[in-house]
N, C-alpha and C positions, 0 to 999 in steps of 0.2 A: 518694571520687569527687566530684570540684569539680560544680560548677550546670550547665556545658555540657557535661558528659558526661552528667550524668544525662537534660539535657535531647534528646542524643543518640542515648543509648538508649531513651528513650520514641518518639522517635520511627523509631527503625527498628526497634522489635522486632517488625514484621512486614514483609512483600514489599513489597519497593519496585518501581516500575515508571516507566520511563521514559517518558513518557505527556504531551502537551502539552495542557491543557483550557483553554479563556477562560474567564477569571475576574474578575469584578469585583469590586474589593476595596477595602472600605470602613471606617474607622474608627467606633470605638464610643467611641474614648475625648474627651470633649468639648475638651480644651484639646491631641488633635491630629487637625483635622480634616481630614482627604480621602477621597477616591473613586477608581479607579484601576483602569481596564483594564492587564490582565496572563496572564501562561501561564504555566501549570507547568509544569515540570521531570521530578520525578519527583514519586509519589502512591502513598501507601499507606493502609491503613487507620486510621492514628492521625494523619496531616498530609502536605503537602506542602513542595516546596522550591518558589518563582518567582524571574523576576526583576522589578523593579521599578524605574522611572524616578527614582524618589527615596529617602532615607534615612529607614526609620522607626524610631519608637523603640521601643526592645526589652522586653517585656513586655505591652505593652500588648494588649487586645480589639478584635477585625476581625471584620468579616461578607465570607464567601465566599458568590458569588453565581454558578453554574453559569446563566445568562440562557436561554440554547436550550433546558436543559431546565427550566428551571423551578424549580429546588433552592438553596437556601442555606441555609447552618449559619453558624455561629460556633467562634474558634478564637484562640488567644494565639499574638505571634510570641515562638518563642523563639530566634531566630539572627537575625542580621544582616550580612552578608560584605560590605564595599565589593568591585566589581569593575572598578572604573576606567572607563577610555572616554572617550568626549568625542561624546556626550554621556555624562555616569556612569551607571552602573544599578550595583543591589543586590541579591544573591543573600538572600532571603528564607526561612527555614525556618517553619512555623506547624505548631503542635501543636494537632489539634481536641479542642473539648471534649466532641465526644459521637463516641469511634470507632467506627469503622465504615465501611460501603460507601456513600459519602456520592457517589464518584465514578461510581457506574451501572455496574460494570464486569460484564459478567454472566461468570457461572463465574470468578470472581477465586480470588485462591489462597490454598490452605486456612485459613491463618493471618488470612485476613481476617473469620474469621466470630466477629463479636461479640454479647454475649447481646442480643437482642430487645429485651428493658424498656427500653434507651437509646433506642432510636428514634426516638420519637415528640419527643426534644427536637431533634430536626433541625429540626423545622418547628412553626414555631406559628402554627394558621389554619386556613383548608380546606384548603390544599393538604400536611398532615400526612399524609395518607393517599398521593397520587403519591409523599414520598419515602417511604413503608417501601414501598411495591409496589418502588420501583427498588432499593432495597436487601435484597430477598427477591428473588434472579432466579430462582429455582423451580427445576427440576429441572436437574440442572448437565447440558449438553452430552460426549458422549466421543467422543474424538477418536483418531481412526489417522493416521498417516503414511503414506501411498503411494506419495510418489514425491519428492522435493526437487530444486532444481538452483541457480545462484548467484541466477536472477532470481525463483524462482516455487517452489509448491509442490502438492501436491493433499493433501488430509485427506478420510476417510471420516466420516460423520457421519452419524446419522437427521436431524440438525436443523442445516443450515445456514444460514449467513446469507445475507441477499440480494444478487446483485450492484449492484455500487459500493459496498457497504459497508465505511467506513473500520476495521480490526480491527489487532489486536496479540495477537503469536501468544509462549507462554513455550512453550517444549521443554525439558525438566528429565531430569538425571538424576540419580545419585546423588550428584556431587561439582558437577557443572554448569548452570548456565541459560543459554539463550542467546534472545532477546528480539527478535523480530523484528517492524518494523511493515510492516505492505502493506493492498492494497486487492483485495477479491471481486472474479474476474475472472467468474467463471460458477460456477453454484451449480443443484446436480443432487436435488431433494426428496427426502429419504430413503436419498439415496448419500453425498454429498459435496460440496465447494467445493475450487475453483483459485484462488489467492491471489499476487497480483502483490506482489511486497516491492517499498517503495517508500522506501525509508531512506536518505538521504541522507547523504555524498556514497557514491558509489557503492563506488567501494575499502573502506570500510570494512565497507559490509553484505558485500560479496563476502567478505571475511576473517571474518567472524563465521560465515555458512552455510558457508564452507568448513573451519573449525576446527569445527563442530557436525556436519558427517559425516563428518571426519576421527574423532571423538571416539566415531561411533556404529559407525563400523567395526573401529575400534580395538577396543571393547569390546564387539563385538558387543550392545549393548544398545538395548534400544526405547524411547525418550524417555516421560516422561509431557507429552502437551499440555492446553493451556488456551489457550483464543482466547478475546479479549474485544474486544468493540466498541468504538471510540478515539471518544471523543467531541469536539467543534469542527466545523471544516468537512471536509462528506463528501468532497472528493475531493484536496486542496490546500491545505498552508499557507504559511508565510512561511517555513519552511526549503526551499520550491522541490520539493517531492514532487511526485511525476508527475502529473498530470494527463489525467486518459481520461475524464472526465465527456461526458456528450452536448453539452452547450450548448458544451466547449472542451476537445477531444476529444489531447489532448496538448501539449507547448509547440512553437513554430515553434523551423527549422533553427535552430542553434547553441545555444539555449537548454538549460536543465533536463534537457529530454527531447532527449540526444542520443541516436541509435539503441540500444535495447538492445541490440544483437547475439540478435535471434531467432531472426536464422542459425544463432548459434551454439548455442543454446540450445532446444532444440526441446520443453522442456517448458515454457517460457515461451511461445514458440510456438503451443505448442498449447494452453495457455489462453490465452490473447487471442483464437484463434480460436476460441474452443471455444463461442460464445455462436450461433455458424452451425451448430450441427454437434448431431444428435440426440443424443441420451445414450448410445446403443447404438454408433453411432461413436466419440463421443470416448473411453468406454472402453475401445474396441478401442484405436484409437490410442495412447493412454497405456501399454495393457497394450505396443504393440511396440515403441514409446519405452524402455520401460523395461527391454526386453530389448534395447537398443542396436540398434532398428532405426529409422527416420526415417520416417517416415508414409510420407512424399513424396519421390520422391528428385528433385535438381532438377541437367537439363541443362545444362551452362555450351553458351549457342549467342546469338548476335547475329541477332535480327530488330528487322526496323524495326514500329513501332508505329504508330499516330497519339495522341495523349493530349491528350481535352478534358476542361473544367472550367471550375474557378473558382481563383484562389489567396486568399490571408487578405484582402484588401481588396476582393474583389467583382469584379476584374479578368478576361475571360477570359481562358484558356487555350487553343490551339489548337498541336501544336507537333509535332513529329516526333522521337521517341525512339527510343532501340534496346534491347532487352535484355541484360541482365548472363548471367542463368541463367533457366527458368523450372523451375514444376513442375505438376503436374496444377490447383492452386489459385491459383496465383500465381506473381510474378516480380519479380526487380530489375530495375529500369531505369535507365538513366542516358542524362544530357544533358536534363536537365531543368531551366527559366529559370523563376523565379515559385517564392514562397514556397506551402508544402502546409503542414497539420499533419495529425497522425497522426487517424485516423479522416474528414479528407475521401474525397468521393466523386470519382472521375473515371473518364471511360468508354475504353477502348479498342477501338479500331477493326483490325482490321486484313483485309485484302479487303472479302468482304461482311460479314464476323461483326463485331459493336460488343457489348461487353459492360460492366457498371461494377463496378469496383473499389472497393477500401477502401484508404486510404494506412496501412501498420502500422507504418512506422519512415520518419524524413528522416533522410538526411544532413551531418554538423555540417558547416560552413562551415571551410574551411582543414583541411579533414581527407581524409583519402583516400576517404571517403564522400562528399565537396561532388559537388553536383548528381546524385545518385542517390535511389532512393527504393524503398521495398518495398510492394508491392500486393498484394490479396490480393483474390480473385472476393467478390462478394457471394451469387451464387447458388454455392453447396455440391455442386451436382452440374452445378456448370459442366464444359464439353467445349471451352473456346476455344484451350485449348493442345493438344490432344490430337495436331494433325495435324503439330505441330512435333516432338513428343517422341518419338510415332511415326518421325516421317524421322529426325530424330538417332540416337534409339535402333538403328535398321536400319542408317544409315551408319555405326555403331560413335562415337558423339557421347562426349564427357566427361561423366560422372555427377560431381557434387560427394558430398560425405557431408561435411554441416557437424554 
């Protein structure tokens, strides 16, 4: 076995994960010195892969510096890949010299648990002690599967994570993994979390969760999961991932965040709403979702609205719309001027009744979705469509089942 094999298999002889962390990464060796913000690639318990804006030389000692939390080790590169460009960058491999859970990952996978006594050379100082707490995450989390679909998922758990929390989900089976990253959409103490996948570009997550319940059906088997918290920034990074944070509550029309199709998707659906909605509801709902019923069934019927606001620049909004379909919570509209993103507020009127909404998906620009947009009541036992769905339903109106 030549040098870069061996040095290959040290470094994958445990779980790799496709996992993007900022890193700051710094030379140890005096005659080459630099400093260098960078992301990972993948991570496992013996090194990572990055890339890198310049050529370093191979062998040589680097300090990995995790900054947001706090953590740096040391590690030898052992690979070096040109990968071209203009400007070039370089696929970096580094083998750490002390293995282990150096990357926070909690409930990481089983191969990642290395003996103890290394620990403590992660860190030399006071802060020895934050990295073994981060690399001892204490009692592993277990996880069920309840429900999946191409955009979203829900997992039972005593112990989930908070919402907005950036996580990365492995589902395992015998022959399989399939690595899914997303974001907490609503998270229930003691029950479970709804998990928006946010994996970019969108075709390909769809092909992976569709190939992972093609695979559980097939084989009638029940996945082993593991979710672990993705560490960088909580809501978005530079590969364009959705964005539903409060301060910038999805990307404007045409961007990123082109409509999910929550139409179509009603377990997606229903967690992105599900943060309005008691615990006792949403798992009613989920339970009739999952028996192929739709929460909500929504009318296709044309009423004129009024729809005030604001759009991304602070402009208002005053404008007369019409509906697409509605349903007891919500509705599409269209004919709509002025840019929204997903989670503005805007109120509709119509006779005496004014109620405000939440925008949950815009319409891409040049798509058959331009100028449309989907709202959803902010009050949960709103009644503002109730007298429409009534008359339709009685005049024998069109039910959708998206």
């Amino acid at each position: 076995m030549c040098a870069s094999e061996k040095t290959q298999h040290a470094i994958r002889r445990s779980t790799r994960l496709p996992l993007e962390v900022p890193i700051l990464l710094t030379s140890l060796h005096p005659a080459e010195p630099f400093s260098e913000q960078c992301n990972t690639t993948l991570v496992n318990a013996h090194g990572c892969g990055l890339i890198v804006p310049r050529a370093i030389v191979q062998g040589i000692q680097v300090r990995l510096e995790i900054v947001s939390a706090k953590r740096h080790t040391t590690a030898r590169v052992a690979e070096v890949v040109p990968l071209g460009g203009d400007p070039e960058t370089w696929l970096v491999g580094l083998e750490l010299d002390v293995p282990g859970n150096f990357w926070g990952i909690e409930y990481a996978p089983s191969d990642w648990k290395i003996e103890e006594s290394a620990l403590p050379a992660l860190k030399r100082g006071p802060e020895a002690s934050n990295a073994k707490a981060a690399a001892q995450p204490g009692q592993p989390r277990r996880w069920r599967l309840s429900d999946i679909s191409a955009g979203a998922c829900y997992l039972e758990t005593s112990s989930p994570f908070p919402v907005n929390t950036p996580v990365l989900a492995s589902f395992r089976s015998a022959d399989t993994e399939c690595l899914l990253e997303g974001v907490v959409r609503v998270s229930h103490p003691e029950t479970g979390m709804g998990m928006e996948f946010t994996e970019v570009p969108e075709e390909r997550r769809r092909t992976k969760v569709e190939e992972l319940i093609a695979h559980m059906t097939r084989n009638r088997e029940v996945p082993r999961i593991f979710v672990g918290r993705r560490e960088g920034k909580p809501e978005a990074d530079k590969q364009g991932h959705i964005n539903r944070s409060d301060s910038n509550r999805g990307a404007i029309a045409g961007g990123p965040l082109a409509p999910q199709d929550a139409d179509a998707d009603p377990l997606l659906a229903l967690i992105l709403d599900g943060a309005k909605l008691s615990v006792v509801q949403f798992l009613a709902d989920l339970r009739a979702q999952r028996m192929g019923n739709r929460r909500e069934a929504r009318i296709d019927v044309s009423v004129p609205v009024l729809l005030t606001g604001s759009d991304i620049s602070g402009r208002p909004l005053d404008q007369r719309v019409m509906t697409i379909n509605v349903s007891k919570r919500g509705a599409v509209l269209q004919g709509i001027y002025g840019l929204l993103r997903v989670g503005d507020r805007v109120s509709l009127s119509r006779g005496q009744r004014k109620e405000q909404f939440s925008v949950q998906w815009v319409g891409e620009e040049n798509s058959a979705r331009a100028a449309q947009i989907a709202v959803a009541a902010v009050d949960s036992e709103t009644s503002f469509w109730d007298e429409v769905i009534d008359a339709e339903a009685g005049s024998g109106g069109r039910t959708s089942r998206v």
